[in-house]
C-alpha positions as CSV (number, residue, x, y, z in Angstrom):
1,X,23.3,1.8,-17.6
2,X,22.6,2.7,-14.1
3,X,23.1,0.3,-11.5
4,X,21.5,-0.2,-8.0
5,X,25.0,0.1,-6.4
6,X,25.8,3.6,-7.9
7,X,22.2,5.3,-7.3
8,X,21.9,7.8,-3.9
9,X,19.4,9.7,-2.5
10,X,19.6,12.0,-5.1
11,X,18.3,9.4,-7.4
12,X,14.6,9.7,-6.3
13,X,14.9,13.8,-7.5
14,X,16.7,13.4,-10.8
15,X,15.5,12.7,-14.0
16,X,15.8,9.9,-16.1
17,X,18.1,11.2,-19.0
18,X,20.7,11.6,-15.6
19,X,19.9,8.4,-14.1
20,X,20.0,6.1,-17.5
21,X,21.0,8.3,-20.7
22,X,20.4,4.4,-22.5
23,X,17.2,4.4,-22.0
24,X,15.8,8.1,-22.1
25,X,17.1,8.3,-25.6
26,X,15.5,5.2,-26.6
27,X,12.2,7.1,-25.2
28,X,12.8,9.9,-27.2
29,X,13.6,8.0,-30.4
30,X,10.2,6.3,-29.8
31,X,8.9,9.6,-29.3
32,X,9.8,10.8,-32.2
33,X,9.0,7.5,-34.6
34,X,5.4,7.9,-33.0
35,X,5.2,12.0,-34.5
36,X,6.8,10.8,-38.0
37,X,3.9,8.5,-39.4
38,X,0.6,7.4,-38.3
39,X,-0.3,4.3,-36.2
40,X,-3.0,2.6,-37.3
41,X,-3.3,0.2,-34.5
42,X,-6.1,1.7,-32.0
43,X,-4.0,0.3,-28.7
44,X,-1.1,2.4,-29.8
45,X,-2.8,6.1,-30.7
46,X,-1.1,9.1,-29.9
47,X,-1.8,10.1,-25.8
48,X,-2.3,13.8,-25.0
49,X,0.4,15.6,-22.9
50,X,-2.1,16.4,-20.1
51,X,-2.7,12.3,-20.2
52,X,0.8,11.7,-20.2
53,X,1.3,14.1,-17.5
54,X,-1.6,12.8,-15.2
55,X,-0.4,9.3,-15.8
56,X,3.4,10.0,-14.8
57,X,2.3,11.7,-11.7
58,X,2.8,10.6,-8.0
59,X,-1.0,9.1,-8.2
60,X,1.0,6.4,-9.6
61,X,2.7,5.3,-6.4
62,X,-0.4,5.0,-5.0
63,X,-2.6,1.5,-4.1
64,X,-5.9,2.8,-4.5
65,X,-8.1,-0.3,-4.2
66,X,-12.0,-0.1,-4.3
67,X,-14.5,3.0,-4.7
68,X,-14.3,6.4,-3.7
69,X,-15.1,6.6,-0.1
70,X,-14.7,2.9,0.1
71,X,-11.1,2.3,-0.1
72,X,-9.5,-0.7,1.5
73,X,-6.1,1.3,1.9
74,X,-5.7,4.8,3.7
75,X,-4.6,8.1,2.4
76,X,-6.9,7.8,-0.8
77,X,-8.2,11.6,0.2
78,X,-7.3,13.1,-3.3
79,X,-7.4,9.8,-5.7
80,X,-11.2,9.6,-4.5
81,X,-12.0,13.3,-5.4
82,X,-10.2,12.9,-9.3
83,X,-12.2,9.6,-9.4
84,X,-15.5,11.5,-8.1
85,X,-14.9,14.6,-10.5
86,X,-14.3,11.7,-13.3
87,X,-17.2,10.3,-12.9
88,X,-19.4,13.3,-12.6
89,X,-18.2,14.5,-15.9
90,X,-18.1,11.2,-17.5
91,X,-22.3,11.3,-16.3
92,X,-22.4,14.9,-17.6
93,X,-21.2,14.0,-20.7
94,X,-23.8,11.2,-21.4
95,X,-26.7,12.1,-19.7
96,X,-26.2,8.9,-17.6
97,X,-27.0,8.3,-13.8
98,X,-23.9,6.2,-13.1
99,X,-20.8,6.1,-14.4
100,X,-17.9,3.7,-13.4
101,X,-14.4,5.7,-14.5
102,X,-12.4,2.2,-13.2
103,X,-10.4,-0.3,-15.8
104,X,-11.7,-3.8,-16.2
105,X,-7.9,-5.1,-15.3
């Protein structure tokens, strides 16, 4: 297991299967339990890559706070054009006027 005391600066640049082997196999075993059968539970359906991806990107160290344009935090430049782009396909999709691409919690 890896421990605050032993990490570096090369820790923010290396992956997790260096930084905790524990825990990036029990990833992968979950991985791999999730390809072997079919979950019938709609919370816990299988996630495209390109979702996966997107969602373990370096949009998630960002506070992004309020509406595009209308952020309460700074440097929100490219989280307000993949929300904008969102939401114009999300109203291209449907037909719809307004669209609101933002979780309720």
């Amino acid at each position: 297991m890896a421990q605050a005391s032993t990490l570096s600066a090369d820790s923010l640049t290396a992956d997790l299967a260096h930084l905790d082997p524990e825990v990036a196999q029990r990833i992968d075993a979950e991985l791999a339990r999730q390809q072997r059968g079919l979950e019938m539970i709609a919370s816990e359906n299988h996630t495209a890559q390109a979702i996966m991806q997107a969602q373990g990107s370096v949009l998630t160290n960002k506070y992004a706070e309020g509406y595009p344009g209308r952020r309460y935090y700074g440097g929100c430049e490219e989280v307000d054009v993949i929300e904008t782009l969102a939401i114009e396909r999300l109203k291209d999709l449907f037909g719809a006027k307004f669209a609101n691409v933002q979780p309720h919690s």
